[in-house]
Biopython code that builds the backbone (N, CA, C, O; Angstrom):
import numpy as np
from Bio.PDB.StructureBuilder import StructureBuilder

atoms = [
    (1, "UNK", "N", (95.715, 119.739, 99.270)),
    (1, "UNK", "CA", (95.365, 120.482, 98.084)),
    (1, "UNK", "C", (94.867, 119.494, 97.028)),
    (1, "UNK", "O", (95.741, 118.888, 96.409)),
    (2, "UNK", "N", (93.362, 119.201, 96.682)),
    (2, "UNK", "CA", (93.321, 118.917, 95.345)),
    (2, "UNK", "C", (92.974, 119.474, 93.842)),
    (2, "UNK", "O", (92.065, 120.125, 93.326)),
    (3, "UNK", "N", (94.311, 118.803, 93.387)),
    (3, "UNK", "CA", (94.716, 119.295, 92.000)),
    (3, "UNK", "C", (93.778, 118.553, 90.969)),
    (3, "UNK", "O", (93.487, 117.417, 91.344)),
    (4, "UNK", "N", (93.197, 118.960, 89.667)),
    (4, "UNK", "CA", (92.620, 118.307, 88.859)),
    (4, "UNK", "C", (93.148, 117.328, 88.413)),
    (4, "UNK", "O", (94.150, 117.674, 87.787)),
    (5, "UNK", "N", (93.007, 116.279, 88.402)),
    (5, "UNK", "CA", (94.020, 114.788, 86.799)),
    (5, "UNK", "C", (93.233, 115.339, 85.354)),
    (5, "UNK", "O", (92.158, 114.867, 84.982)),
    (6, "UNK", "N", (93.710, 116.037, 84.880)),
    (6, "UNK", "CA", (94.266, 115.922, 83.322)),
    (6, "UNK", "C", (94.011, 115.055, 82.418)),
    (6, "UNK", "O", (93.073, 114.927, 81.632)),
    (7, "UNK", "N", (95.092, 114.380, 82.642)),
    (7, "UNK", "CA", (95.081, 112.474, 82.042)),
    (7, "UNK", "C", (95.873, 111.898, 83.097)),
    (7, "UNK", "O", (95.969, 111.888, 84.324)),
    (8, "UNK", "N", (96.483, 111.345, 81.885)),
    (8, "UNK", "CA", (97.089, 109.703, 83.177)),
    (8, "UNK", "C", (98.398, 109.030, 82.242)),
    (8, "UNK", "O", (98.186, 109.000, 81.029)),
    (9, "UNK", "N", (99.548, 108.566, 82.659)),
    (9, "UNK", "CA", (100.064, 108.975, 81.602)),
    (9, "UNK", "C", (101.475, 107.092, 82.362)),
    (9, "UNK", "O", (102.199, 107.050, 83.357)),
    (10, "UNK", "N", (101.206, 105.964, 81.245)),
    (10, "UNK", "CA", (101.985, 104.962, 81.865)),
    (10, "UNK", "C", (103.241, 104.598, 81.046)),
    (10, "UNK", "O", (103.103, 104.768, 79.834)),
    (11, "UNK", "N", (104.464, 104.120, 81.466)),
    (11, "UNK", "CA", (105.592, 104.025, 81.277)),
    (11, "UNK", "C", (106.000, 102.948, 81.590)),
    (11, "UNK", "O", (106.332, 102.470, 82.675)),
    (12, "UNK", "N", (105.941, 102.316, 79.926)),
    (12, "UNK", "CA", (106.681, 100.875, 80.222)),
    (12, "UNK", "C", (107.854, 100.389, 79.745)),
    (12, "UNK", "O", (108.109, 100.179, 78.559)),
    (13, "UNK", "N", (108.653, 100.189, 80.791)),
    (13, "UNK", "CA", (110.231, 99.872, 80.485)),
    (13, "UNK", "C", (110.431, 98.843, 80.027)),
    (13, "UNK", "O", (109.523, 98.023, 80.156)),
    (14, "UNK", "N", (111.575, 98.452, 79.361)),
    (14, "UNK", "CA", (112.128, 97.039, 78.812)),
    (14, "UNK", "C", (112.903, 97.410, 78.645)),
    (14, "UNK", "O", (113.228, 98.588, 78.794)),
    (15, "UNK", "N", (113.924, 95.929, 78.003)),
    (15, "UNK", "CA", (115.135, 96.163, 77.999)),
    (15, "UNK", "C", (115.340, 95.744, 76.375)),
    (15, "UNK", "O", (115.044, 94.571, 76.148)),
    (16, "UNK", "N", (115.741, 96.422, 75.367)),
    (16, "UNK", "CA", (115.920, 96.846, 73.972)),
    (16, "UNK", "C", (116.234, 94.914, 73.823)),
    (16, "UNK", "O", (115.372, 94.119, 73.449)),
    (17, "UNK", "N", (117.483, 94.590, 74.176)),
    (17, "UNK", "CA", (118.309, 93.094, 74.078)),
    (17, "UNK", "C", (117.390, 91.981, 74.405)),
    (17, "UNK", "O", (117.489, 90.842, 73.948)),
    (18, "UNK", "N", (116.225, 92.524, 75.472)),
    (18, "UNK", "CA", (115.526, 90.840, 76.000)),
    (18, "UNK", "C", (114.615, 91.127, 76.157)),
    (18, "UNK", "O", (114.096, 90.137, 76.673)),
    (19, "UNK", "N", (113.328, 92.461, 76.036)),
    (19, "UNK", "CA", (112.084, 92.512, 76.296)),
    (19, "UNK", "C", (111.464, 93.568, 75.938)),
    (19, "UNK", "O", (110.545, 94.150, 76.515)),
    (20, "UNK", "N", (111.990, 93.813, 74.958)),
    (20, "UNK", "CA", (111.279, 94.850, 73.365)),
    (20, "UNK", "C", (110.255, 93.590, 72.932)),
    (20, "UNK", "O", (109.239, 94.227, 73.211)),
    (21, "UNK", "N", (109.875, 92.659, 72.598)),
    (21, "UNK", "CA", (109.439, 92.046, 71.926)),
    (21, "UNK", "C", (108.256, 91.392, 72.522)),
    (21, "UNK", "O", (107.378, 90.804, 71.891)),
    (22, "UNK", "N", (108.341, 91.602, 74.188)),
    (22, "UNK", "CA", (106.770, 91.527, 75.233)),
    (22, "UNK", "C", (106.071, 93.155, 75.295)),
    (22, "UNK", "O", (104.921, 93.444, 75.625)),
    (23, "UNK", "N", (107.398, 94.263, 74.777)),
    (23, "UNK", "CA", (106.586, 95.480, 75.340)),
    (23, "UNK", "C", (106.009, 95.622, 73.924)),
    (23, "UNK", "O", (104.933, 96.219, 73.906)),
    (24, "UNK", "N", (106.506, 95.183, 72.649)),
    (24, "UNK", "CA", (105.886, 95.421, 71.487)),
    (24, "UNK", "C", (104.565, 95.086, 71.683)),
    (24, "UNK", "O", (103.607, 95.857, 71.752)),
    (25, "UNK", "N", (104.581, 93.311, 71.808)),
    (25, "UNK", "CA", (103.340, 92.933, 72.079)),
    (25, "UNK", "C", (102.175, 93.872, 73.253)),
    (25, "UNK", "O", (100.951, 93.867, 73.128)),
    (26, "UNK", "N", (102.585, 94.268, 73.834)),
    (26, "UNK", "CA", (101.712, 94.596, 75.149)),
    (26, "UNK", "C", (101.132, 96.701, 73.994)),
    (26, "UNK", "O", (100.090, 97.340, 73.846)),
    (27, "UNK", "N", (102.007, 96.799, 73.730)),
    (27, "UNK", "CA", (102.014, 98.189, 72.925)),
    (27, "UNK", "C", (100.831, 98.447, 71.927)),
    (27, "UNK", "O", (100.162, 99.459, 71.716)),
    (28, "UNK", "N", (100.787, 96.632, 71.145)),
    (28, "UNK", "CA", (99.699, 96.565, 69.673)),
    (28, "UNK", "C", (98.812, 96.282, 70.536)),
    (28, "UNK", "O", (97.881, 96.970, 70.117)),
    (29, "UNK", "N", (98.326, 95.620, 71.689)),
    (29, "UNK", "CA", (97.220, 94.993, 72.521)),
    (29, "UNK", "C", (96.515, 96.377, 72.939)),
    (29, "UNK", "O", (95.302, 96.581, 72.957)),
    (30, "UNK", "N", (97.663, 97.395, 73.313)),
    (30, "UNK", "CA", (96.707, 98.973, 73.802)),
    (30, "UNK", "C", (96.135, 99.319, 72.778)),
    (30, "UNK", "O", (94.911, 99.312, 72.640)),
    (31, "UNK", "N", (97.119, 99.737, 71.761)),
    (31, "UNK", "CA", (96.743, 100.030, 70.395)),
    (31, "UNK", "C", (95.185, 99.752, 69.641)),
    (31, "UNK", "O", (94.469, 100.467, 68.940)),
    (32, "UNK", "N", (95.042, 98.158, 70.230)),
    (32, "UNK", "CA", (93.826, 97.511, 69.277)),
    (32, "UNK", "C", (92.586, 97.535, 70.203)),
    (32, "UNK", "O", (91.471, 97.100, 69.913)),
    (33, "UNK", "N", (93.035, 98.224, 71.584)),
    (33, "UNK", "CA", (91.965, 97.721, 72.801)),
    (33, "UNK", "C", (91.408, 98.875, 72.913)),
    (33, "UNK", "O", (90.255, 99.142, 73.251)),
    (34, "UNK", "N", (92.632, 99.852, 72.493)),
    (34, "UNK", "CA", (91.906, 101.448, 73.609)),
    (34, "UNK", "C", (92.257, 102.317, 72.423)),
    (34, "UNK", "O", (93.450, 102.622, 72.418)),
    (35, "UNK", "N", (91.561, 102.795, 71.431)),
    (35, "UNK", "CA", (91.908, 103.826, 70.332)),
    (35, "UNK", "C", (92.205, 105.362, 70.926)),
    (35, "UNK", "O", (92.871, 106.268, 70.423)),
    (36, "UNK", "N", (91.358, 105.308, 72.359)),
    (36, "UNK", "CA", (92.062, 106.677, 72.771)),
    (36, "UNK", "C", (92.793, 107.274, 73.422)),
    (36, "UNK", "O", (92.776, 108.367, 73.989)),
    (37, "UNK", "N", (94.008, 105.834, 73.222)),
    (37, "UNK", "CA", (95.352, 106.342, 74.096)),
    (37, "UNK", "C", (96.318, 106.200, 72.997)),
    (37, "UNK", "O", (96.453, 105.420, 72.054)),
    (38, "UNK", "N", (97.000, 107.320, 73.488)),
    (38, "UNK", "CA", (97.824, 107.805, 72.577)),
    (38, "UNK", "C", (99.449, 107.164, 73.400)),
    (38, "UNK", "O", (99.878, 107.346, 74.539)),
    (39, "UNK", "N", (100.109, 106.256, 72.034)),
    (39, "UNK", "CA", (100.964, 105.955, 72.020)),
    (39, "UNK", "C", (102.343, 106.676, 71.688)),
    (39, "UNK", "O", (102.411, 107.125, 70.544)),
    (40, "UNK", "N", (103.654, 106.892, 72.654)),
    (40, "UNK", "CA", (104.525, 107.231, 72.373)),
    (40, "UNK", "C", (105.544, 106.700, 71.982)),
    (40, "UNK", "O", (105.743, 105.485, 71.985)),
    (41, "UNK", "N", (106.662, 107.947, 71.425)),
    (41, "UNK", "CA", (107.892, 106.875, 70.884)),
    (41, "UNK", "C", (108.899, 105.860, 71.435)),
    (41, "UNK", "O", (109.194, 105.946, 72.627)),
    (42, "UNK", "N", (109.359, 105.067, 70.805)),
    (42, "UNK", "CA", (110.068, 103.885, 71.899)),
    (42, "UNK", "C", (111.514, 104.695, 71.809)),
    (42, "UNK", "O", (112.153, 105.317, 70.960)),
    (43, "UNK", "N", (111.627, 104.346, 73.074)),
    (43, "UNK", "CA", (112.926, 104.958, 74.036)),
    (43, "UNK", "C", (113.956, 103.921, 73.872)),
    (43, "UNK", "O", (113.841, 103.233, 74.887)),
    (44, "UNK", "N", (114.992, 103.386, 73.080)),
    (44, "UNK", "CA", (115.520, 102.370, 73.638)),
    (44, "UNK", "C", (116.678, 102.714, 74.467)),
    (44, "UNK", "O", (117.407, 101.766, 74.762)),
    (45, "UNK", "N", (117.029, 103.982, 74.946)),
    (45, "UNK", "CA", (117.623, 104.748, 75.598)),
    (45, "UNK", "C", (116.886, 105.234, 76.805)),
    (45, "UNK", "O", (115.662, 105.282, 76.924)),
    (46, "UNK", "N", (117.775, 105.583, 77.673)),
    (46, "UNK", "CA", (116.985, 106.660, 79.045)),
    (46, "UNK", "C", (116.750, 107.736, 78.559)),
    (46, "UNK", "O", (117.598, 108.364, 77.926)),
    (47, "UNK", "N", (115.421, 108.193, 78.789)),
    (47, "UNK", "CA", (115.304, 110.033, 78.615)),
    (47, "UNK", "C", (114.796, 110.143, 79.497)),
    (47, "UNK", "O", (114.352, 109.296, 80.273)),
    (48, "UNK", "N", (114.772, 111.808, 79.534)),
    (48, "UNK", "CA", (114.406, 112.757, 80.621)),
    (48, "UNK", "C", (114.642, 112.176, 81.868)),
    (48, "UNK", "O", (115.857, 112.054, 82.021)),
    (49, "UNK", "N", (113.594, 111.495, 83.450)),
    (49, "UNK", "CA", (114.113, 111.498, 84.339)),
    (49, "UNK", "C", (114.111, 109.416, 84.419)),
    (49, "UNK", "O", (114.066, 108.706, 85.423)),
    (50, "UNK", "N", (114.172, 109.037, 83.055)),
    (50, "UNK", "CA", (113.807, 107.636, 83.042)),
    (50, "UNK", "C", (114.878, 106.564, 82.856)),
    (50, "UNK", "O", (115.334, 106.103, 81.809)),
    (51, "UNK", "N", (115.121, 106.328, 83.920)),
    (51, "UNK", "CA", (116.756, 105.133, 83.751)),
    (51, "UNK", "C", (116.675, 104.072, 83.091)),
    (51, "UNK", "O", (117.606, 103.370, 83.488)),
    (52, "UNK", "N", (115.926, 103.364, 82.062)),
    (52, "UNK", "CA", (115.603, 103.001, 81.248)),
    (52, "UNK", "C", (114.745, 102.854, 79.987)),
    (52, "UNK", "O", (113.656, 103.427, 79.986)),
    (53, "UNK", "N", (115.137, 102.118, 78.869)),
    (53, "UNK", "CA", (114.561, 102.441, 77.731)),
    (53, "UNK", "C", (113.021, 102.337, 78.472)),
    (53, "UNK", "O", (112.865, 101.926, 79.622)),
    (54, "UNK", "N", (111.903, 102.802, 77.561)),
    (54, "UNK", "CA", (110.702, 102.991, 77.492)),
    (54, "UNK", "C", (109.777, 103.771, 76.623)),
    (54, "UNK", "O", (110.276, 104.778, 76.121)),
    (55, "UNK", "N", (108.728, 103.553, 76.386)),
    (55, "UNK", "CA", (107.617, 104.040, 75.511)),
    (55, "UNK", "C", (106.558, 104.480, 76.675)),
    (55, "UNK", "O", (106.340, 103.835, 77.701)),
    (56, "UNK", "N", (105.950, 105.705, 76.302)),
    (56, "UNK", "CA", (105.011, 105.832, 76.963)),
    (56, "UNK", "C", (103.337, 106.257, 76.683)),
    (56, "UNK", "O", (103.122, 106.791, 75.595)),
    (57, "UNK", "N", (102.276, 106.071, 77.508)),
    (57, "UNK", "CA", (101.139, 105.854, 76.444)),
    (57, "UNK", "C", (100.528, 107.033, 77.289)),
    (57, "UNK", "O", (101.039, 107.218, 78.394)),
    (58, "UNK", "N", (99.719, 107.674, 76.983)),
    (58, "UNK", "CA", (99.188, 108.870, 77.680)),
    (58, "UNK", "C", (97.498, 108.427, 77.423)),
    (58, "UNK", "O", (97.118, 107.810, 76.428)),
    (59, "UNK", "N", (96.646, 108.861, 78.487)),
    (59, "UNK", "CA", (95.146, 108.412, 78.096)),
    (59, "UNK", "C", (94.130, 109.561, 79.136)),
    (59, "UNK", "O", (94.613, 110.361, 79.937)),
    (60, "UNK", "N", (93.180, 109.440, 78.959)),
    (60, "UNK", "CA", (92.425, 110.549, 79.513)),
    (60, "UNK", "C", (91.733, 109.396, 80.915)),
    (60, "UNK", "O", (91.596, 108.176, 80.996)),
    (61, "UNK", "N", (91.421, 110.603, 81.885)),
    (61, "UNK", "CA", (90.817, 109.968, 83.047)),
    (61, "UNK", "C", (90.256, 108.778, 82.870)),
    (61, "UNK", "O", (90.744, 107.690, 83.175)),
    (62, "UNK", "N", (88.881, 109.058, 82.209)),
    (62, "UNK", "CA", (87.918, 108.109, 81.659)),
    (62, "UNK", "C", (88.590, 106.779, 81.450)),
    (62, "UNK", "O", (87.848, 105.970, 82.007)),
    (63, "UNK", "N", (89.490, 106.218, 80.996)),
    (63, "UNK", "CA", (90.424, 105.440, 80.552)),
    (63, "UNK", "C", (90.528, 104.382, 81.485)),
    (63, "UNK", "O", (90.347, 103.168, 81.391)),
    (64, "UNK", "N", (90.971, 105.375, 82.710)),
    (64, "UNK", "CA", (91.803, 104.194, 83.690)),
    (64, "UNK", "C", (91.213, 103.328, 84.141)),
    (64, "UNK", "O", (91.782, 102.237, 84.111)),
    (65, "UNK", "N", (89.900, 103.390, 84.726)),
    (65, "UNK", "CA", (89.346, 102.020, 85.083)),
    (65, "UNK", "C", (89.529, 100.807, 84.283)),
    (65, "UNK", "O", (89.477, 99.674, 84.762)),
    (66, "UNK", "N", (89.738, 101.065, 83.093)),
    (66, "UNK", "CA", (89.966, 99.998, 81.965)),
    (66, "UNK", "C", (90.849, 99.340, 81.580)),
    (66, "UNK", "O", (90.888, 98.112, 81.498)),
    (67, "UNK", "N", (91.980, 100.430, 81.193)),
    (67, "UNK", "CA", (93.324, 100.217, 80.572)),
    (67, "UNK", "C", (94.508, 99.784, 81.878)),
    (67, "UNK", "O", (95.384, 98.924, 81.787)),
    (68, "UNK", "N", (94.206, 100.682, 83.091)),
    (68, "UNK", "CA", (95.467, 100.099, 83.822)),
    (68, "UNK", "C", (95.251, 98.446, 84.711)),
    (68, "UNK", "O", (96.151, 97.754, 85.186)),
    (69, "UNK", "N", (94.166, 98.245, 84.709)),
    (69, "UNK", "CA", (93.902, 96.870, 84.966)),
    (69, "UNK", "C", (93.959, 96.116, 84.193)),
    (69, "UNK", "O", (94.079, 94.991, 84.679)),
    (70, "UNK", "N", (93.919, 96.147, 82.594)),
    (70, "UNK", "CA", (93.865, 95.675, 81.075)),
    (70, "UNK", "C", (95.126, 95.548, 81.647)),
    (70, "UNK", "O", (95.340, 94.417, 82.084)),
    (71, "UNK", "N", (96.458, 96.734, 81.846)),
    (71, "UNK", "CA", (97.812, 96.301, 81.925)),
    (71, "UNK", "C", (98.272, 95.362, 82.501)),
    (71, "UNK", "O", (98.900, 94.376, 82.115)),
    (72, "UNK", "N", (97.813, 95.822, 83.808)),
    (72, "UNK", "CA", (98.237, 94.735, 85.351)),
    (72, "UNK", "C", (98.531, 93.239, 84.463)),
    (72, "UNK", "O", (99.572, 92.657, 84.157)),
    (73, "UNK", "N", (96.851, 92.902, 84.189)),
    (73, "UNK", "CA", (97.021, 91.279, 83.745)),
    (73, "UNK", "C", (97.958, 91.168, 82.242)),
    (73, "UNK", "O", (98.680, 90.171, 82.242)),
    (74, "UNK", "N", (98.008, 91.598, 81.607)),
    (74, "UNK", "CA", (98.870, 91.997, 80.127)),
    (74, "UNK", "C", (100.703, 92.000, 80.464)),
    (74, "UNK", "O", (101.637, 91.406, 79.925)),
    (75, "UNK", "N", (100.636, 92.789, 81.392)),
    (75, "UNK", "CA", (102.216, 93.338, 81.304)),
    (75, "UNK", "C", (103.825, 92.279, 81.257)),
    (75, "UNK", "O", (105.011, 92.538, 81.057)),
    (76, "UNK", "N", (103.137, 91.188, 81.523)),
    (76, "UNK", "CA", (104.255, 89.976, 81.769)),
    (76, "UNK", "C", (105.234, 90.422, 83.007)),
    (76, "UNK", "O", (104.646, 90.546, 84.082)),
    (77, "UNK", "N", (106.396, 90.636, 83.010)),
    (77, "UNK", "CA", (107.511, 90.935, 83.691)),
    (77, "UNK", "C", (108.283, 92.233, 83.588)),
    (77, "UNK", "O", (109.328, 92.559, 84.152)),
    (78, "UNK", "N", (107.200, 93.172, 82.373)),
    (78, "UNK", "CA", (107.977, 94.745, 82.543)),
    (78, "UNK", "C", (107.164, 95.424, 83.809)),
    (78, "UNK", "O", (106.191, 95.214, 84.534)),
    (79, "UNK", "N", (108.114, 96.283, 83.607)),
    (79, "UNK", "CA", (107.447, 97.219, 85.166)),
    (79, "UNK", "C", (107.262, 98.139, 84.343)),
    (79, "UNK", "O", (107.968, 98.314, 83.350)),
    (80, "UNK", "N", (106.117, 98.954, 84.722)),
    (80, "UNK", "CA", (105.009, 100.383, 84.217)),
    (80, "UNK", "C", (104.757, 101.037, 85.382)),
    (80, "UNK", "O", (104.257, 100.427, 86.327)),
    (81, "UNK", "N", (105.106, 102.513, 85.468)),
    (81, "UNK", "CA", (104.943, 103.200, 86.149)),
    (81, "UNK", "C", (103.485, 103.909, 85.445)),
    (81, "UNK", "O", (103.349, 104.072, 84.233)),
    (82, "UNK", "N", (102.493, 104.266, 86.443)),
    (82, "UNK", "CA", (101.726, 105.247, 85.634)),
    (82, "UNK", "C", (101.302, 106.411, 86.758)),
    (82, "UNK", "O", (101.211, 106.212, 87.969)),
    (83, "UNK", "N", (101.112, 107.415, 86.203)),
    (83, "UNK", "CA", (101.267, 108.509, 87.267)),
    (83, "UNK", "C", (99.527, 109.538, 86.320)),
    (83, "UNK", "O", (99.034, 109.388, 85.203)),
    (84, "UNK", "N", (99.187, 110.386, 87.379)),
    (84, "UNK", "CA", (98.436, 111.041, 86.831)),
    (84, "UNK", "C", (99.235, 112.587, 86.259)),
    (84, "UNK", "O", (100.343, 112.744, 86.771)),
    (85, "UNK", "N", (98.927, 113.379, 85.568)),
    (85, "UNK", "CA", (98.878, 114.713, 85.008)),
    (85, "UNK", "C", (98.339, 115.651, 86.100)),
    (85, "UNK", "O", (97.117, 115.672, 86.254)),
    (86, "UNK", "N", (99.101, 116.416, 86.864)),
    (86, "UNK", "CA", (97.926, 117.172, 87.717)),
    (86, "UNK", "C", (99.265, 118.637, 87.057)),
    (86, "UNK", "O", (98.986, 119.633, 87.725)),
    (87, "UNK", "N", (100.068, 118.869, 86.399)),
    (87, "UNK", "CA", (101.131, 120.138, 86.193)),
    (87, "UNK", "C", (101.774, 120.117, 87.261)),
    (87, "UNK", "O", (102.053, 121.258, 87.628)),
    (88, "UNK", "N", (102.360, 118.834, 88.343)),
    (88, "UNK", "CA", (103.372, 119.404, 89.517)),
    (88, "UNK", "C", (103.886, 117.827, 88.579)),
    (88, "UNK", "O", (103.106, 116.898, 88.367)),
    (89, "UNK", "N", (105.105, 117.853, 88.207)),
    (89, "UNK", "CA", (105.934, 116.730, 87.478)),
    (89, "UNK", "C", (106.372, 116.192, 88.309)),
    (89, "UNK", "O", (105.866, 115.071, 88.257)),
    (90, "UNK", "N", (107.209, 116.249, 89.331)),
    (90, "UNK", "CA", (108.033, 115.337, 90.573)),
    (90, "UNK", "C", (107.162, 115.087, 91.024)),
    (90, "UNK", "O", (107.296, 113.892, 91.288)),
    (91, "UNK", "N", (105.775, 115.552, 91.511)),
    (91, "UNK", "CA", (105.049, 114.422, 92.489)),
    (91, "UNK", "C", (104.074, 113.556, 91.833)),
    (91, "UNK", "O", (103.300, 112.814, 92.437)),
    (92, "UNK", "N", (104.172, 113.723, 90.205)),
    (92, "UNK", "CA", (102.850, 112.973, 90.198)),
    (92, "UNK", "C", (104.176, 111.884, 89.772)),
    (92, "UNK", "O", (103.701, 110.749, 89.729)),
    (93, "UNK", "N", (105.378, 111.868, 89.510)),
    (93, "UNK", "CA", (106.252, 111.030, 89.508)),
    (93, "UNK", "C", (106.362, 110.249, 90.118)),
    (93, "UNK", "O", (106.534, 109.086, 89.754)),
    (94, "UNK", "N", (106.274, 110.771, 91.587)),
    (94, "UNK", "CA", (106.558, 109.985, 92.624)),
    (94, "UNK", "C", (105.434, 109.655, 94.118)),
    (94, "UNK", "O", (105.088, 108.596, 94.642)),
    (95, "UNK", "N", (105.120, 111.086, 94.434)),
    (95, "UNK", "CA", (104.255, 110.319, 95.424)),
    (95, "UNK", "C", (103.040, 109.872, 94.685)),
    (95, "UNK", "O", (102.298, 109.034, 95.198)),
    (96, "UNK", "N", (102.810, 110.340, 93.602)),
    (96, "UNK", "CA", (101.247, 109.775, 92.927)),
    (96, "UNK", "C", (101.081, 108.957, 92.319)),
    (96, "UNK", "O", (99.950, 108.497, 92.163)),
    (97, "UNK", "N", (102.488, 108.301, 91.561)),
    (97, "UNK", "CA", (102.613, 107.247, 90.898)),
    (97, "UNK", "C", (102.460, 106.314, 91.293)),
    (97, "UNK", "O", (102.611, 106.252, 92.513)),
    (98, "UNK", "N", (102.074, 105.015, 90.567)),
    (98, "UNK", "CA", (101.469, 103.370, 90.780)),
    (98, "UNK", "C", (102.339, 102.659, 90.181)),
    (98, "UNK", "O", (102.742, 103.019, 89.075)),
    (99, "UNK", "N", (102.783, 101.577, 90.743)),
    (99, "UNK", "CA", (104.064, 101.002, 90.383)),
    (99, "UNK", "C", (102.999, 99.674, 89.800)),
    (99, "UNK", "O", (101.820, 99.649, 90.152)),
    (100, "UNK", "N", (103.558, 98.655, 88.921)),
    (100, "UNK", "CA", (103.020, 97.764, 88.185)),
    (100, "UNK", "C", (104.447, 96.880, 87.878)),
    (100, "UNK", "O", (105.095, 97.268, 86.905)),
    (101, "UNK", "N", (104.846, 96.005, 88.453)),
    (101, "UNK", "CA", (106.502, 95.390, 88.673)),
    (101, "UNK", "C", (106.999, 95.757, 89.487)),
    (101, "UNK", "O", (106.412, 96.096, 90.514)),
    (102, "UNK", "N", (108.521, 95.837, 89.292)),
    (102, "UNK", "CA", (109.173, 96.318, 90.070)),
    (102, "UNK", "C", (109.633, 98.046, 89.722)),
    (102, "UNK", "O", (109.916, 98.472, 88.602)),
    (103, "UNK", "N", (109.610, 98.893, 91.069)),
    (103, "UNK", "CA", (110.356, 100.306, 90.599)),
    (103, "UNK", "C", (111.032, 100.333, 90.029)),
    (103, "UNK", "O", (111.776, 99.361, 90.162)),
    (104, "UNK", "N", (111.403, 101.208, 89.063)),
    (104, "UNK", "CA", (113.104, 101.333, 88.879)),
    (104, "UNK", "C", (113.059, 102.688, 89.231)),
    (104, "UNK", "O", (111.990, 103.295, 89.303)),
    (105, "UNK", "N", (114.885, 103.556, 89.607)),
    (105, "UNK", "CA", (114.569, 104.615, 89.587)),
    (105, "UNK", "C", (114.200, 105.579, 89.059)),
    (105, "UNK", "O", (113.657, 105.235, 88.010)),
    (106, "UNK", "N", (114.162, 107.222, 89.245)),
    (106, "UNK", "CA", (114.088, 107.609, 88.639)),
    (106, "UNK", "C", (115.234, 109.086, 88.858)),
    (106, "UNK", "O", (116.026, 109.319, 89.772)),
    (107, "UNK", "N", (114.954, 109.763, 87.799)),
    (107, "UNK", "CA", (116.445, 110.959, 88.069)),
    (107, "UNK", "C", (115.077, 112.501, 88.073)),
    (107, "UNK", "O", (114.746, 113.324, 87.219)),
    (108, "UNK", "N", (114.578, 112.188, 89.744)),
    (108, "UNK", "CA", (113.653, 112.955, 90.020)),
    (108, "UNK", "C", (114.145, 114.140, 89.926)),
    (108, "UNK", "O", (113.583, 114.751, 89.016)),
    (109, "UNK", "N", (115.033, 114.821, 90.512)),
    (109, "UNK", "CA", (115.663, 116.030, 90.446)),
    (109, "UNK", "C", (115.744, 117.129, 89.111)),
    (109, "UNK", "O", (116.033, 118.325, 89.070)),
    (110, "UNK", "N", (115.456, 116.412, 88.335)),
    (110, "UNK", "CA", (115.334, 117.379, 86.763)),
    (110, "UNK", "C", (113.994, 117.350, 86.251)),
    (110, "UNK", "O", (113.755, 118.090, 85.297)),
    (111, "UNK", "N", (113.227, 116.748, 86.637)),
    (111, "UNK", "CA", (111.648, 117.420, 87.319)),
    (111, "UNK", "C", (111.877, 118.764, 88.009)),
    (111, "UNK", "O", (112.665, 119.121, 88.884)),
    (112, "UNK", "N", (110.734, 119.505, 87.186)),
    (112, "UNK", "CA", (110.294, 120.799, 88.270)),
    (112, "UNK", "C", (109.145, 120.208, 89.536)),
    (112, "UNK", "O", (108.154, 119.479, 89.530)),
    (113, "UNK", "N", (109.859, 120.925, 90.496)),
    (113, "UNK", "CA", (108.627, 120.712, 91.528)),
    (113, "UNK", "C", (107.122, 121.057, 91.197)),
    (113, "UNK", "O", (106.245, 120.864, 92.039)),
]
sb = StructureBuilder()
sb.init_structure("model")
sb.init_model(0)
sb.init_chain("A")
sb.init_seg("    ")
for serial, (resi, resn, name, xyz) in enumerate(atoms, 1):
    if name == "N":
        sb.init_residue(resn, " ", resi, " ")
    sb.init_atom(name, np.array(xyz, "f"), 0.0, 1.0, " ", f" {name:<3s}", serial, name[0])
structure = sb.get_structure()
C-alpha cells in the first residue's frame, strides 16, 4: 500500500545533565539553515512513546534531501530518529523510521496502529 508522506518529522534525544548543550547547538544550526522547519519544544522528560528527553523538528518532504544529511554530519553523538507522516503512527515509528546513532526504545504500544 502506498501512503502519501505529509512531512517528515526528526527526534533528537539527549540527555538534559550531559548533552542539552550539543542538541542546543545542533537545534540553532536547523534554525539558521532551514527556516522551514519547524522547531519543537524541548522535552527534558520522556513524552508520549519517547524514553527520553527530546525536541522535535517537523519539515515538509521537499526538505529531506537537505536537512537529514545536514543532520547525519551535524549530530555529534545524539541519536535522531526521523520517520515520515503518512497518518499510521506505529509504523512510520517504526518500520519507516531512520535511525541516525544509536536506537533507543520506544513505548510503541500507545501509538495507534
Amino acid at each position: 500500500m502506498d501512503l502519501p508522506i505529509t512531512g517528515w518529522h526528526a527526534h533528537i534525544y539527549y540527555d538534559p545533565a550531559t548533552t542539552k548543550a550539543a542538541a542546543e547547538a545542533l537545534r540553532a544550526g536547523i534554525a539558521a539553515s532551514f527556516p522551514d522547519a519547524a522547531l519543537g519544544r524541548w522535552h527534558d522528560v520522556p513524552v508520549g512513546p519517547h524514553t527520553a528527553a527530546m525536541f522535535q523538528v517537523a519539515f515538509p518532504p521537499a526538505l529531506f534531501a537537505t536537512l537529514v544529511p545536514w543532520m547525519a554530519l551535524r549530530r555529534g553523538n545524539l541519536s535522531v530518529l526521523v520517520h515520515p507522516e503518512t497518518g499510521r503512527q506505529r509504523a512510520d515509528h517504526t518500520r519507516h523510521a531512520v535511525w541516525m546513532g544509536a536506537p533507543l526504545p520506544l513505548k510503541v504500544v500507545i501509538l495507534p496502529e
